[in-house]
LOTI-254540 format. One line per 8 residues: number of its first residue (from 1); their letters; for each residue x, y, z of C-alpha. Coordinates in pm, whole numbers. Layout:
N
NUM = a = X:Y:Z  ...
//
This chain:
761
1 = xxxxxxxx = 0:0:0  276:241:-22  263:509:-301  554:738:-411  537:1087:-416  724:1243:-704  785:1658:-742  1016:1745:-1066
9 = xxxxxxxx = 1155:2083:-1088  1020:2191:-1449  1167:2526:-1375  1234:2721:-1091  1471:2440:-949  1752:2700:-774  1650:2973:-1017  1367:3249:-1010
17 = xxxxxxxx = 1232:3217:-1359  981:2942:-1573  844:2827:-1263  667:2525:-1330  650:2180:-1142  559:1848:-1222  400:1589:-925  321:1216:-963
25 = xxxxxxxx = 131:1024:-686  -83:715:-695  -91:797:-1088  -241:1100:-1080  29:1355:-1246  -26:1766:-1215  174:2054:-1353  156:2343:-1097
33 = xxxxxxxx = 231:2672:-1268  401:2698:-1642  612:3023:-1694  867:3120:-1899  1167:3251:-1822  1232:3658:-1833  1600:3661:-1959  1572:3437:-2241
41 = xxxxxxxx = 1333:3405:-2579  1192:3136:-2803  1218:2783:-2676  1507:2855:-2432  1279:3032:-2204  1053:2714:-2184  1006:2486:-1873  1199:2139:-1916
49 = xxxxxxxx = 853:2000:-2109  1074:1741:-2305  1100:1540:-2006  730:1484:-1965  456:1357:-2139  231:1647:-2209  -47:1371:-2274  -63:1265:-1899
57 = xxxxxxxx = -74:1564:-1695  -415:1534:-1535  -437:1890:-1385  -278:2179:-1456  -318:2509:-1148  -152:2836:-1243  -79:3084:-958  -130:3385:-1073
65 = xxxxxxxx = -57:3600:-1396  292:3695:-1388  503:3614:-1677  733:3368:-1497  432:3180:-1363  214:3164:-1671  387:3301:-2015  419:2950:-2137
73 = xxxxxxxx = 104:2857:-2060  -20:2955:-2434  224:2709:-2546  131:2446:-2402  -197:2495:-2393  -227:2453:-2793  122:2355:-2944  123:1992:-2695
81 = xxxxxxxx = -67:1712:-2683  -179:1806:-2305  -586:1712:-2263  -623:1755:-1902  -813:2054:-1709  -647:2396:-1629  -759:2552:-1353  -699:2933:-1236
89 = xxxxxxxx = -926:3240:-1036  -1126:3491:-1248  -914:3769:-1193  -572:3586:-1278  -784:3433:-1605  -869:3789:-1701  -536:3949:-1648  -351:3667:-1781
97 = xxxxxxxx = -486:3744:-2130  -402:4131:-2146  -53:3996:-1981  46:3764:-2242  -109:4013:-2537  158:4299:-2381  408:4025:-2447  317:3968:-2766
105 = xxxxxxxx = 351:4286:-2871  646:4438:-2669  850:4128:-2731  973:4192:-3061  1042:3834:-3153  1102:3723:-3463  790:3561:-3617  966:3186:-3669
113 = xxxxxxxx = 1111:3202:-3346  777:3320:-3136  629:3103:-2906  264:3135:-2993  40:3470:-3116  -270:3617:-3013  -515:3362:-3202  -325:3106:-3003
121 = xxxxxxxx = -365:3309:-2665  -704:3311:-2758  -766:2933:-2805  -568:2919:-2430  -812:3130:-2246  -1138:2942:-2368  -984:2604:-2206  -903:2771:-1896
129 = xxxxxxxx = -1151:2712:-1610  -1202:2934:-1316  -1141:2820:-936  -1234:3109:-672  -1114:3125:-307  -1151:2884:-41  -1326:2685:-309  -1253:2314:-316
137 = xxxxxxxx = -1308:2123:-627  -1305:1689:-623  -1259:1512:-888  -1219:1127:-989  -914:1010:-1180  -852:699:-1273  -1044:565:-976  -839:784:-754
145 = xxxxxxxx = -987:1087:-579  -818:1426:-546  -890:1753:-430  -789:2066:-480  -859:2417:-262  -776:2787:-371  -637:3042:-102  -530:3384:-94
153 = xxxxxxxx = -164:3427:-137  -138:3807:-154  117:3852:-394  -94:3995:-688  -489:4001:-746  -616:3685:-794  -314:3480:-679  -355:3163:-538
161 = xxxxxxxx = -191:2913:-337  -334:2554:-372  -399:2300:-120  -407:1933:-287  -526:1641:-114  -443:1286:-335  -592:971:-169  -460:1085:229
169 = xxxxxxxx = -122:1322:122  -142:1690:193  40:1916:-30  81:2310:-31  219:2503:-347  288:2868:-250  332:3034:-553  461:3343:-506
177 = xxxxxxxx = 305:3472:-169  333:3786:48  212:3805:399  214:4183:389  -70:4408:373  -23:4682:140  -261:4969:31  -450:4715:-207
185 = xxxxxxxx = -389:4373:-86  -493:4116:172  -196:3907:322  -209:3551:215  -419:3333:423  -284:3108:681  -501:2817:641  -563:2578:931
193 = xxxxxxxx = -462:2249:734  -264:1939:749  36:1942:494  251:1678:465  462:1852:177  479:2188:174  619:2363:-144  703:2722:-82
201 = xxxxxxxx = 898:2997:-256  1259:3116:-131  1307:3414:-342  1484:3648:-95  1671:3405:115  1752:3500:445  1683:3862:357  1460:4093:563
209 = xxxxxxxx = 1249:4375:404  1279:4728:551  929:4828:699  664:4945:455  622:5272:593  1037:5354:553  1008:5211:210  686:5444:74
217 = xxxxxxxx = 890:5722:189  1192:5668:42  1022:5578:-311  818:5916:-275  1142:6135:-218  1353:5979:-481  1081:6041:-747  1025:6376:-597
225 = xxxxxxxx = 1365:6467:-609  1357:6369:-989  1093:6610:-1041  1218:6902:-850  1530:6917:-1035  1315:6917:-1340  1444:6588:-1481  1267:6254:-1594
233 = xxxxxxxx = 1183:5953:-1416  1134:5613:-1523  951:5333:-1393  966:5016:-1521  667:4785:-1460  459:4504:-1561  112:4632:-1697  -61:4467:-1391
241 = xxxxxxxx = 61:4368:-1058  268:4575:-825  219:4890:-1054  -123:4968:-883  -20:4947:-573  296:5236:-663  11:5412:-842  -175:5410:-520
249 = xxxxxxxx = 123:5545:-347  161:5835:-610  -195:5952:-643  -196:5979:-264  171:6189:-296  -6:6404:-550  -330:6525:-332  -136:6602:-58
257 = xxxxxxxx = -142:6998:21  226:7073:79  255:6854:-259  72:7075:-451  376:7223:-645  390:6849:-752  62:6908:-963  133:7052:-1302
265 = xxxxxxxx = 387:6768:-1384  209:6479:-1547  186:6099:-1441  185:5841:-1726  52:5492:-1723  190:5395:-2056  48:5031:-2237  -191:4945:-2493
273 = xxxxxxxx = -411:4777:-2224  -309:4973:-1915  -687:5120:-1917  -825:4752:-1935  -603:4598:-1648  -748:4878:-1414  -1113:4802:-1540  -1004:4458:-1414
281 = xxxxxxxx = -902:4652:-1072  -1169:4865:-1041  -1440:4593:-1032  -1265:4347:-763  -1240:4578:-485  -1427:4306:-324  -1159:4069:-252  -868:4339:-180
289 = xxxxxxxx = -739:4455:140  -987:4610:428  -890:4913:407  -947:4997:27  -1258:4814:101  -1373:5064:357  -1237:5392:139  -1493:5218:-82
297 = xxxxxxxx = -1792:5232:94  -1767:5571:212  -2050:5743:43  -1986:5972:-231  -1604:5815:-242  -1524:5746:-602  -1347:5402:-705  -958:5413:-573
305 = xxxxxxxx = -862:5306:-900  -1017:5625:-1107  -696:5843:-1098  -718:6214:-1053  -332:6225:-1133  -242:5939:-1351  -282:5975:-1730  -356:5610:-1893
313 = xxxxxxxx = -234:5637:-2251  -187:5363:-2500  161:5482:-2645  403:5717:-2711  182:5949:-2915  -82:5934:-2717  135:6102:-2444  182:6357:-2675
321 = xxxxxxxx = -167:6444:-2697  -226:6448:-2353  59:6687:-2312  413:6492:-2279  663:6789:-2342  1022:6651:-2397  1092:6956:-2201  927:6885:-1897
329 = xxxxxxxx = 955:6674:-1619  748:6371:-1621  670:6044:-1449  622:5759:-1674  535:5377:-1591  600:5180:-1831  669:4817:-1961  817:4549:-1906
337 = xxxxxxxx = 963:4553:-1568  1299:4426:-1656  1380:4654:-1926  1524:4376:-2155  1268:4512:-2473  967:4713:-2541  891:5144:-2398  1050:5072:-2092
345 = xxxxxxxx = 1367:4968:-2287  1288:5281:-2557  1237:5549:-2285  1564:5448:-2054  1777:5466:-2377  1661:5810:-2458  1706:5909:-2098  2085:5743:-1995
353 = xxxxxxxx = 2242:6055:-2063  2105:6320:-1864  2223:6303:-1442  1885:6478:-1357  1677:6197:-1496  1650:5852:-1309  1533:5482:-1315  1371:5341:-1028
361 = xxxxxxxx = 1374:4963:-1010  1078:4848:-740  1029:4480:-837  1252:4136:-813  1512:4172:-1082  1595:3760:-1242  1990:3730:-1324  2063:3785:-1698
369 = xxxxxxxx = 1798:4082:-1709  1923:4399:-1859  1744:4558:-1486  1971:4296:-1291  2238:4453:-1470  2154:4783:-1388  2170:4688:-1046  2526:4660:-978
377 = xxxxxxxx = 2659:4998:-1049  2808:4988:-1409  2950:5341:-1505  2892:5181:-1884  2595:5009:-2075  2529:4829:-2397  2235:4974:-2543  2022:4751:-2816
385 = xxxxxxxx = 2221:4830:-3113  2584:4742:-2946  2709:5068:-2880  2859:5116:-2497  2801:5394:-2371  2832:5605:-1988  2518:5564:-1786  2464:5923:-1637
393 = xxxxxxxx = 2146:5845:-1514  2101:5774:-1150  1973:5384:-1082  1749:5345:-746  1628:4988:-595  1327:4996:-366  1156:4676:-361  774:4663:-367
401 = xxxxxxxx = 789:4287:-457  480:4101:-280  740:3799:-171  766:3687:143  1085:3821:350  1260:3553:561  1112:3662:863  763:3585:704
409 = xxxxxxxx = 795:3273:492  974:3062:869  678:3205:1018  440:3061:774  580:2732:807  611:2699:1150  231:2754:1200  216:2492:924
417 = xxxxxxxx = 486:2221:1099  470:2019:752  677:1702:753  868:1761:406  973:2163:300  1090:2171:-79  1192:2495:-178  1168:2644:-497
425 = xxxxxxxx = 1196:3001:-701  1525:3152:-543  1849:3172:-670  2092:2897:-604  2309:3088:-322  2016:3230:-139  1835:2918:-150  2108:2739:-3
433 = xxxxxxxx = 2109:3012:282  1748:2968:338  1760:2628:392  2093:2619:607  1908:2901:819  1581:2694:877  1756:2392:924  1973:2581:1216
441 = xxxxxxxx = 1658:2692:1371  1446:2317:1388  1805:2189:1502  1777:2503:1809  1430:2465:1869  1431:2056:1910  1735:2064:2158  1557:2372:2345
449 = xxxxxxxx = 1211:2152:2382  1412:1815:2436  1616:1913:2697  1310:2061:2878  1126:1732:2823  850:1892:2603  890:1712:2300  705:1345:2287
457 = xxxxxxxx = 497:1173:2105  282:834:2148  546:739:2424  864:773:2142  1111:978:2178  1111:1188:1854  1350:1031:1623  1268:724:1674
465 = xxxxxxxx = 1020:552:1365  1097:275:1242  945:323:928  1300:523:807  1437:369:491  1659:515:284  1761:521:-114  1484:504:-357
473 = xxxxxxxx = 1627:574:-642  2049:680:-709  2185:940:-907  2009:1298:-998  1694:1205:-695  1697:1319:-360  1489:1120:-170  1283:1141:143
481 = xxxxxxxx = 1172:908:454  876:714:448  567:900:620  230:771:722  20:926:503  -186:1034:827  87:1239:968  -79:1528:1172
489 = xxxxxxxx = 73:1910:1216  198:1842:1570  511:1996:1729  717:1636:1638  631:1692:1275  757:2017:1239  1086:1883:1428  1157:1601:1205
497 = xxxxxxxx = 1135:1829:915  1343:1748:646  1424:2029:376  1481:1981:9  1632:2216:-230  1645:2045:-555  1785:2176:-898  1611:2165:-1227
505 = xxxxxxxx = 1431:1800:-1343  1621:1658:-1025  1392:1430:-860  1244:1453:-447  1100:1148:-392  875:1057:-75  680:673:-2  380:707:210
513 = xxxxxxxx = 120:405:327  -190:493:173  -489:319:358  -744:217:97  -1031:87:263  -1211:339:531  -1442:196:801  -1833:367:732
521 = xxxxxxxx = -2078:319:954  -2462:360:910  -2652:480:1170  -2979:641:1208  -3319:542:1066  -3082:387:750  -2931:152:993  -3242:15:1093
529 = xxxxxxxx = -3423:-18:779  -3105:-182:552  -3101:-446:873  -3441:-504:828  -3420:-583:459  -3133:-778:543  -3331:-988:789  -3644:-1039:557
537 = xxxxxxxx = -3349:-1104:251  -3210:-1391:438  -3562:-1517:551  -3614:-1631:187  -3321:-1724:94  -3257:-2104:130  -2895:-2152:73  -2597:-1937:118
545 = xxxxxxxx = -2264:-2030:22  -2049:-1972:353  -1712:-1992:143  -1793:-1748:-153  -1514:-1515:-94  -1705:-1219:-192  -2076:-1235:-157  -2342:-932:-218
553 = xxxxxxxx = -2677:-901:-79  -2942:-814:-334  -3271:-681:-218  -3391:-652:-534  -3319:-1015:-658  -3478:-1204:-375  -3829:-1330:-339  -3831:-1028:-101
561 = xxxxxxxx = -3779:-655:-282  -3725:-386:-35  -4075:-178:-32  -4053:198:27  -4131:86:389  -3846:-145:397  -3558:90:287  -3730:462:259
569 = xxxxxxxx = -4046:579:183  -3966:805:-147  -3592:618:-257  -3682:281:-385  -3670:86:-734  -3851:-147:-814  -3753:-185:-1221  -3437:-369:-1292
577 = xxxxxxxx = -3090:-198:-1202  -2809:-127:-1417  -2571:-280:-1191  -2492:-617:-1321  -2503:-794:-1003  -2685:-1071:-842  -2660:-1037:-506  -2667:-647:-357
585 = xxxxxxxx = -2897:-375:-158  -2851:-32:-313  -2965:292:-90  -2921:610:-92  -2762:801:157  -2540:1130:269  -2204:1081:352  -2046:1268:655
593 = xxxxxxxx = -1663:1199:758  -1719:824:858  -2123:806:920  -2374:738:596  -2732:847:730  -3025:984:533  -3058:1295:437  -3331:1451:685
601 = xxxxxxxx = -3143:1284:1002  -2858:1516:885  -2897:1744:1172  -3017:1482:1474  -2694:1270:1421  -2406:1574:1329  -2334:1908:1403  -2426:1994:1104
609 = xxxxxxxx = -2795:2264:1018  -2909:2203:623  -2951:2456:468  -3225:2492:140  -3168:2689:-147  -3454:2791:-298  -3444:2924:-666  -3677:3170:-871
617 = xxxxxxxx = -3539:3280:-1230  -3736:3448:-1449  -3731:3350:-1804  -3869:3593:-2116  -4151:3441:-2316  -4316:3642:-2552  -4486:3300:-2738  -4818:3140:-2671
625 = xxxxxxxx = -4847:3010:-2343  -5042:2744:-2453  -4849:2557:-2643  -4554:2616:-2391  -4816:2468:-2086  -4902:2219:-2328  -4603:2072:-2412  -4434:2089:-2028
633 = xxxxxxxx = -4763:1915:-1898  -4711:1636:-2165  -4383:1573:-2127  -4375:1597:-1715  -4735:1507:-1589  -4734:1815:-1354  -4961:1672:-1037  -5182:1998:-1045
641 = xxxxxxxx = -5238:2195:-1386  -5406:2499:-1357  -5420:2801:-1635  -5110:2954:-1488  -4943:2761:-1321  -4757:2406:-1319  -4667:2230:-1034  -4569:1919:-881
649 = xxxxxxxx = -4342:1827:-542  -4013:1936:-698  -4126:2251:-964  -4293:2534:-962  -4363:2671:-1315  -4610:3002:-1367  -4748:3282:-1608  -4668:3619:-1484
657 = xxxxxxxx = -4848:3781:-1833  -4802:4123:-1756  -4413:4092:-1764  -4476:3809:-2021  -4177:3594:-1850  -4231:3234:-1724  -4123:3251:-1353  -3978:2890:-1222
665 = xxxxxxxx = -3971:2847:-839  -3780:2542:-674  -3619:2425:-395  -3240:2293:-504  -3224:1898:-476  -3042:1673:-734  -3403:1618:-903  -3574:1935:-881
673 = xxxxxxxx = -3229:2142:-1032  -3244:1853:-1326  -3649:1921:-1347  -3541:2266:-1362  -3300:2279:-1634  -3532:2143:-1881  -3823:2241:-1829  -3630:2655:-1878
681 = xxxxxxxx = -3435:2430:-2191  -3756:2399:-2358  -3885:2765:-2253  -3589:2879:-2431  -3649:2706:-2751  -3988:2765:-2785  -3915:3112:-2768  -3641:3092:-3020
689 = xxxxxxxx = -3858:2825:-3246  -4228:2840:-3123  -4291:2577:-3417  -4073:2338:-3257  -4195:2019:-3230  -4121:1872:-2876  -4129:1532:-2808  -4489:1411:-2670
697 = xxxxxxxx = -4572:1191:-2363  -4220:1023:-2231  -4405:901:-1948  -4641:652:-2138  -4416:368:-2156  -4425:387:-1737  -4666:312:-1482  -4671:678:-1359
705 = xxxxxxxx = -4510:981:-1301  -4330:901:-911  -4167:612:-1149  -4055:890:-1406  -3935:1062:-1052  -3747:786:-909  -3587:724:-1207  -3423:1028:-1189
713 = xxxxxxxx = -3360:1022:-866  -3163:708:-883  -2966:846:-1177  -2852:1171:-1000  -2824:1038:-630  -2503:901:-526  -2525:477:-468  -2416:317:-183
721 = xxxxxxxx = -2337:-80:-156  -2344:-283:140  -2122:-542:39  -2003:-837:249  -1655:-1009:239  -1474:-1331:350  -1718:-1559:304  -1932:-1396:632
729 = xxxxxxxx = -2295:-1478:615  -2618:-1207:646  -2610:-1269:1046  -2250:-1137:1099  -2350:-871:907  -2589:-751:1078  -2381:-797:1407  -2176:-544:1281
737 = xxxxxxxx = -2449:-276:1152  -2513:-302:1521  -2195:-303:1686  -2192:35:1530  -2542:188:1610  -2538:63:1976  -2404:242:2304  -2181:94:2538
745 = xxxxxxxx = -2138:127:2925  -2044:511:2863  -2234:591:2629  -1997:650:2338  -2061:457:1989  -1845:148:2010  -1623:122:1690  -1587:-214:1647
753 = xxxxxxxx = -1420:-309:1288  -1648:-399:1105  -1717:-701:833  -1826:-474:536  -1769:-223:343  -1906:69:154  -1868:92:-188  -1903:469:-341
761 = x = -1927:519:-711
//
């Protein structure tokens, strides 16, 4: 039962740049992330895809829309065979289209060495689906279950960290996360979760960020300072991202009183979709930081991202028109962030010369960038056509990155205490510091809480499993201990951790003992009626094979079919099943942790209160009601039929003639959401083709309509099978149904293993 855990370093493996990973466990394979990276073009700047099958990736979760983290993603997307589902939040979807189109154009890539164009960034963004936060979504692969969960991670709008949960293994991808609030921002969340693996960024190392408050004011006085002694100053930015937030900063420097001499000099925002990325902006205030939120509110208070001070323009001559004087001082943002092409490039080679004018660097700089250049204080400079030249300009560095400092990113993972750290997206040297650092600190912090006798666990010393092995595989892996799958975020996990720093396609490699049978019990009302079914099942049956190794109990088959009464009153079949077995009882039933109940005992046997939705949508219908009532009425058999109005147990359907819209009223159940959706199905086309001919009574070939019902029912509810196994006959069966439902001495359910199982498909 023991399962390897596989995480590949596509990218990002001791580098900042094409982050992308690859993960294999209990055959399920995901890609997490697909970037390219910033200092290279063409193929180069790819992830290591040639050492993957495109074809099996199963799941595919981008981060957020930076370039690094998604600029490949049109790539693969349509020029591999990949056919699994890519998931990412609304706002990254709808940034990461105006992203990559900036690319496209500021690039200026020859056409036979390009990546992908825009008809191919198109094709991308209609297979990309949309995951919000704190959303979980399950699916089945290959008879395997996994889930995934969205959180916050503050580093841009829309970014996500993901929490995914394969068979009983907890892993964390960071992204790129800040745990800093900033003017526009929430931190990331610190979610209460188990995580076996956690897979967080390293980008600055040991490093520790100034305080916000020192670093606004230094930004504000250097670009000040530019304008004051009347020269030019450059900012270069991605389109979307951390420019708001600096855009924030400088609208708020501009409305100050004693900065009203700062008024008359203009404030560009300078891309072909900078206008569009703060639409984006400007309608998810929602999810941002509490304090734009409240700003917000206030009444009369117009949106924080309609500038009174910043000009969006689309180009260079648009700048013109709005009154750029070459003359002038003037603040310009512009892309891309690393100057290595594109306006940013064009303006800060038209500006080198002058000492008055300056270039202020406020984001993470990747090595072999023409910005990380910049950096470290060359009097000379190659400009785009080869020439060398002295840099006059003054160069300033005052990082508004959204990463984590060190301070922040220890912090997160000690209230996490995951068994396995891997670190990714950091340079090799700082990388190595970070994990040397951390590793210093669990070594400090177990001797502290050993010598003090704090740290124990189950009566073992910590240290002491004996389920260590060691080499799974030689060469280019680095491999971990084996871990109980079931590990929990206790002080000993966090102690034992074990970090991993691995290079590009090197290998980690964990083993974990994945349980795969779970104990359910039934209790309730379901308990007693499946034991009574049982009973009257083995009442007429006259033989039983003691040794069949794996016998089923079928209600249906026997001389005695479950009634309504015998199993419940609205969920039983009598026409023949699809399953092609002999010998079973099917049910239906709700599911809670480890207790299968019906549905209406939900809130006598949990902690649980049900909620019901109920729905009303009204649908324009401008046709003849008649033949609308008509045909619904044939098809369904509403129970009561009245001029205007339909209805039956599950649907409400009704004329409202004035407004000449069909209203459709219905409280949300598997059935009554189906009902739902076609019965509005066929409003719609009779409005778009009222000679439609629809399909007359479906229900004829059926005894009535409850049968028509529980047909559905059936179809859309989730089936349960009490199976039984090792040869153990109806009795023992029932022993153990009640083993379960009974109360000892105490009072406490007794949990008893039991003799079946419960099989879930």
């Amino acid at each position: 039962n023991e399962e390897i855990l596989e995480i590949i370093p596509l990218g990002s493996g001791s580098e900042v740049g094409r982050s992308c990973l690859f993960l294999k466990f209990a055959d399920i394979k995901i890609m997490l992330d697909c970037g390219i990276h910033p200092a290279h073009n063409g193929i180069v700047s790819l992830p290591y895809f040639d050492i993957i099958d495109p074809a099996e990736i199963d799941l595919l979760l981008i981060t957020h829309f930076h370039l690094d983290h998604c600029g490949a993603l049109p790539y693969f997307l349509t020029k591999t065979n990949f056919k699994g589902k890519c998931y990412m939040t609304q706002p990254t979807k709808e940034l990461y289209k105006f992203l990559i189109s900036d690319y496209i154009k500021v690039s200026h890539v020859k056409t036979e060495e390009s990546l992908y164009n825009e008809n191919d960034l198109e094709t991308s963004y209609f297979l990309i689906q949309e995951i919000d936060f704190k959303q979980t979504i399950s699916l089945s692969i290959r008879n395997k279950n996994i889930k995934f969960t969205a959180y916050n991670a503050g580093h841009v709008l829309g970014a996500a960290m993901f929490h995914i949960e394969i068979e009983e293994v907890s892993i964390l991808y960071t992204g790129d996360f800040s745990r800093e609030e900033d003017r526009h921002l929430q931190p990331a969340d610190l979610p209460n979760i188990k995580v076996n693996v956690l897979i967080v960024e390293s980008t600055y190392g040991i490093q520790k960020h100034d305080p916000r408050p020192e670093r606004e004011q230094i930004f504000k006085k250097l670009v000040t300072d530019v304008i004051r002694r009347r020269g030019k100053c450059l900012l270069p930015v991605m389109i979307s991202g951390r420019v708001q937030e600096l855009l924030l900063i400088l609208e708020e420097c501009w409305a100050k009183e004693e900065n009203k001499d700062l008024r008359p000099v203009k404030i560009f925002f300078v891309s072909s979709l900078a206008a569009k990325c703060l639409d984006i902006f400007k309608k998810n205030i929602n999810i941002m930081g509490e304090k734009i939120k409240r700003n917000h509110l206030v009444e009369g208070a117009r949106n924080p991202f309609e500038f009174e001070y910043i000009i969006s323009v689309k180009n260079m001559e648009e700048m013109l028109m709005k009154g750029y004087d070459e003359n002038k001082p003037v603040v310009v943002f512009a892309s891309p962030g690393m100057l290595q092409q594109g306006l940013s490039r064009d303006l800060f080679e038209k500006w080198y010369d002058s000492d008055n004018n300056a270039t202020i660097i406020t984001g993470y700089c990747v090595e072999g960038t023409f910005a990380k250049e910049l950096l470290k204080d060359h009097e000379e400079i190659k400009l785009t056509n080869g020439r060398k030249v002295k840099l006059n300009m003054k160069v300033h560095n005052v990082t508004f990155s959204a990463h984590c400092d060190f301070n922040d990113t220890s912090g997160f993972i000690e209230h996490l205490k995951p068994k396995k750290i891997v670190l990714v997206h950091g340079e090799n040297r700082e990388m190595k510091r970070f994990k040397e650092e951390m590793e210093r600190r669990i070594k400090v912090n177990y001797e502290n809480q050993y010598n003090n006798n704090l740290v124990s666990a189950k009566g073992k010393t910590v240290g002491s499993s004996s389920n260590n092995r060691t080499g799974l595989v030689a060469g280019t892996s680095i491999v971990g201990n084996n871990s109980s799958g079931n590990t929990s975020n206790t002080g000993e996990a966090f102690l034992n951790s074990k970090i991993y720093n691995p290079q590009n396609c090197q290998r980690v490699q964990f083993g974990y003992k994945i349980q795969r049978t779970k104990n359910v019990f039934i209790v309730g009302d379901l308990y007693n009626k499946i034991s009574r079914v049982i009973s009257l099942s083995n009442t007429s049956t006259n033989s039983i094979n003691n040794n069949t190794s794996n016998m089923l109990i079928d209600s249906e088959h026997s001389d005695h079919n479950p009634t309504a009464d015998n199993i419940n009153n609205e969920h039983n079949y009598n026409e023949d099943t699809d399953i092609e077995n002999d010998n079973f009882i099917e049910f239906n039933g709700v599911l809670i942790e480890d207790k299968l109940m019906f549905e209406d005992e939900i809130e006598q046997l949990t902690d649980l209160t049900p909620m019901k939705l109920r729905n009303i949508i009204q649908i324009p219908y401008t046709k003849d009601f008649t033949v609308l009532f008509d045909s619904l009425q044939s098809m369904f058999q509403f129970s009561i039929a009245l001029p205007n109005c339909l209805f039956n147990d599950f649907l409400e359907v009704k004329l409202e003639k004035d407004s000449r819209v069909v209203v459709l009223n219905w409280v949300s159940s598997r059935l009554s959401d189906s009902l739902a959706d076609s019965v509005a199905q066929i409003v719609y086309q009779l409005e778009k083709f009222p000679n439609l001919k629809l399909a007359q009574n479906v229900v004829s070939n059926v005894q009535s309509l409850k049968q028509v019902q529980l047909r559905l029912y059936k179809y859309f509810s989730s089936k349960y099978i009490v199976k039984l196994s090792g040869g153990e006959t109806h009795e023992s069966l029932i022993g153990n149904l009640r083993s379960s439902h009974n109360k000892n001495n105490e009072g406490e359910s007794r949990r008893e293993e039991g003799k079946y199982s419960i099989v879930i498909y």
